[in-house]
C-alpha positions in Angstrom: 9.9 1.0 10.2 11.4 3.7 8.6 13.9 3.3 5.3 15.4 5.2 2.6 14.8 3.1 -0.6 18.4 2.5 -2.4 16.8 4.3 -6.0 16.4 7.2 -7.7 13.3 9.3 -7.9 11.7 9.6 -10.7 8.5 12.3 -11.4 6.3 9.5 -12.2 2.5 10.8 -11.4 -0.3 9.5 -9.2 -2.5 9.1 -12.5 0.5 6.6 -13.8 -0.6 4.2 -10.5 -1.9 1.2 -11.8 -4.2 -1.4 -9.4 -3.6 -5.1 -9.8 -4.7 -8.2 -7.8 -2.8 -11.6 -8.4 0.2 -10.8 -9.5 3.8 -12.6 -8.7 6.4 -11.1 -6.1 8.0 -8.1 -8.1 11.7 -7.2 -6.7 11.4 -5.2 -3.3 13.1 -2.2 -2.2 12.0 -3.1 1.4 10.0 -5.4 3.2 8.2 -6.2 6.4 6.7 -9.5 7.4 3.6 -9.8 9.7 2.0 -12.3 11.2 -1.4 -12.5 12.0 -2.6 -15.8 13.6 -3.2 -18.5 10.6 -2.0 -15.5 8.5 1.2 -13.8 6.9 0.6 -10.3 5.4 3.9 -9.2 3.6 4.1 -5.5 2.9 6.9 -4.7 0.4 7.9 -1.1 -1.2 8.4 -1.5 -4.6 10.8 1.0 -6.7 7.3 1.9 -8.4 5.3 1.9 -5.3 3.6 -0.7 -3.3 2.8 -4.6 -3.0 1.2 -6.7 -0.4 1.2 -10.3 -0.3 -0.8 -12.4 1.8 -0.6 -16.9 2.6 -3.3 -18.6 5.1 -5.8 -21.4 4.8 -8.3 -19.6 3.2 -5.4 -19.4 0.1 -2.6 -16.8 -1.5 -3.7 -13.3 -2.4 -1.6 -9.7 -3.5 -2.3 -6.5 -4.4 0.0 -4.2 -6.3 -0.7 -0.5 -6.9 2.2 0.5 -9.3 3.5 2.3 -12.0 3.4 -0.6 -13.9 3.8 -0.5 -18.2 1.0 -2.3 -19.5 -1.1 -2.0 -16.9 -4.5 -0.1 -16.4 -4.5 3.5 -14.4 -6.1 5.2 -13.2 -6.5 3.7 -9.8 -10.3 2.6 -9.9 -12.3 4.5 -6.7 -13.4 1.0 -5.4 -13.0 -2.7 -6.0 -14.7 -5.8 -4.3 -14.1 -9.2 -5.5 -13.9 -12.8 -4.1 -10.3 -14.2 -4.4 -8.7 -17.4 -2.9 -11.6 -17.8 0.1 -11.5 -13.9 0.9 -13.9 -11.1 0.5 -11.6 -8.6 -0.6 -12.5 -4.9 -0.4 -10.4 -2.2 -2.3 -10.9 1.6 -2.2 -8.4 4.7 -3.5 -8.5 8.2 -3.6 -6.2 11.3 -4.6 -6.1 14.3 -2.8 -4.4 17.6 -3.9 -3.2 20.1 -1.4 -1.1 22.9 -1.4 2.7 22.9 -1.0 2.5 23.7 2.4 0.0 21.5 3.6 1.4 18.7 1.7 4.8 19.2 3.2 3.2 19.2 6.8 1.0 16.4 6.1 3.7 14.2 4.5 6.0 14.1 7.2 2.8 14.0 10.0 2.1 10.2 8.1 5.9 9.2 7.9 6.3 9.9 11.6 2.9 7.9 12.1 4.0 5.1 10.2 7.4 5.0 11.1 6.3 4.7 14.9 3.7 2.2 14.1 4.6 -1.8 14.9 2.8 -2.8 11.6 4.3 0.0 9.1 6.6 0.4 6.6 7.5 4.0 5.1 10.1 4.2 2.6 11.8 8.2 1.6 13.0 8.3 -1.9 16.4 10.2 -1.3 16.9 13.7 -3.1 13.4 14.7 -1.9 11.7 14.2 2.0 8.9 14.1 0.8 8.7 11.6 -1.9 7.5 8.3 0.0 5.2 5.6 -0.2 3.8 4.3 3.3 1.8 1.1 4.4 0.5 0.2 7.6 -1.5 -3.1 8.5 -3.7 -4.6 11.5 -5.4 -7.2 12.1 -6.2 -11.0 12.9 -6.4 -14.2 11.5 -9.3 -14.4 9.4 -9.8 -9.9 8.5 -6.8 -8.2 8.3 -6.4 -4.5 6.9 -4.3 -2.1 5.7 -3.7 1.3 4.5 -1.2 3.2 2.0 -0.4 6.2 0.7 2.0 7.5 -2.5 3.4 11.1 -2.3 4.5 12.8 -5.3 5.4 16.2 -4.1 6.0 17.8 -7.5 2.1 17.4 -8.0 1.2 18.3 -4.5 -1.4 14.8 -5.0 -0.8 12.0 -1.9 -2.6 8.9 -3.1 -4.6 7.2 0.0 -5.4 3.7 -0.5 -7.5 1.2 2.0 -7.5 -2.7 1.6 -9.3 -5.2 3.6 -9.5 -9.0 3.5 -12.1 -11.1 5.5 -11.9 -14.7 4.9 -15.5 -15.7 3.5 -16.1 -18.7 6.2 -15.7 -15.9 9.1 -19.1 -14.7 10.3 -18.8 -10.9 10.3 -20.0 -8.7 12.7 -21.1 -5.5 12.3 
């Protein structure tokens, strides 16, 4: 799913993003509900970037990854922790690529998340290729997902992948 968010755009930086597990619902610019099996994954665009929430048995978990005051950036390179019955897994990366190329490769991941039955993508008007994406998969007891955070007037696209496995699964390799 494909929307232009209803705010201004704002040259906030991908070193302002901020990573944060726990937090409350914060107001959402857009929003897509999922369901996989036992478990709900809600993937919600925030005016400051992203925030995922996820319910099932194994308990309540979300992740934020914001401009956020008072919060600590940058974006650490990788996070695992136990939270609410889950394994959760956490990595991020900035890349920084010229105009061109970034232009190119901004609109290849809107098309690819906008066509994609488990993504989001939201355009910040003024500028086509100002956007934060998310796309998830899936089942019950692992689900996944990816995003990424374009700020054009840097040329830096923030990549972000997530997973949750819930600790009673037995994991295969």
């Amino acid at each position: 799913m494909l929307t232009t968010l209803q705010t201004s755009y704002t040259d906030t930086r991908a070193g302002e993003l901020a990573w944060c597990l726990g937090a409350r619902p914060l107001p959402a610019l857009a929003v897509l509900d999922l369901d996989f099996g036992p478990t709900t994954l809600q993937l919600r665009l925030l005016g400051a970037s992203h925030q995922v929430m996820l319910a099932s048995d194994q308990g309540i978990c979300s992740e934020t990854v914001a401009c956020l005051p008072g919060r600590r950036a940058p974006l650490p390179a990788a996070v695992a922790e136990r939270v609410a019955g889950w394994e959760y897994e956490f990595a991020a990366r900035i890349e920084t690529l010229p105009e061109h190329v970034f232009a190119a490769r901004a609109q290849e991941l809107i098309a690819l998340v906008e066509g994609h039955p488990s993504g989001l993508a939201g355009v910040f008007p003024g500028h086509p290729s100002a956007f934060t994406a998310l796309v998830a998969g899936g089942s019950g007891r692992r689900v996944r997902w990816r995003t990424w955070h374009a700020y054009p007037q840097e040329g830096t696209l923030v990549c972000t992948r997530s997973a949750l496995v819930a600790r009673n699964s037995v994991l295969t390799g």
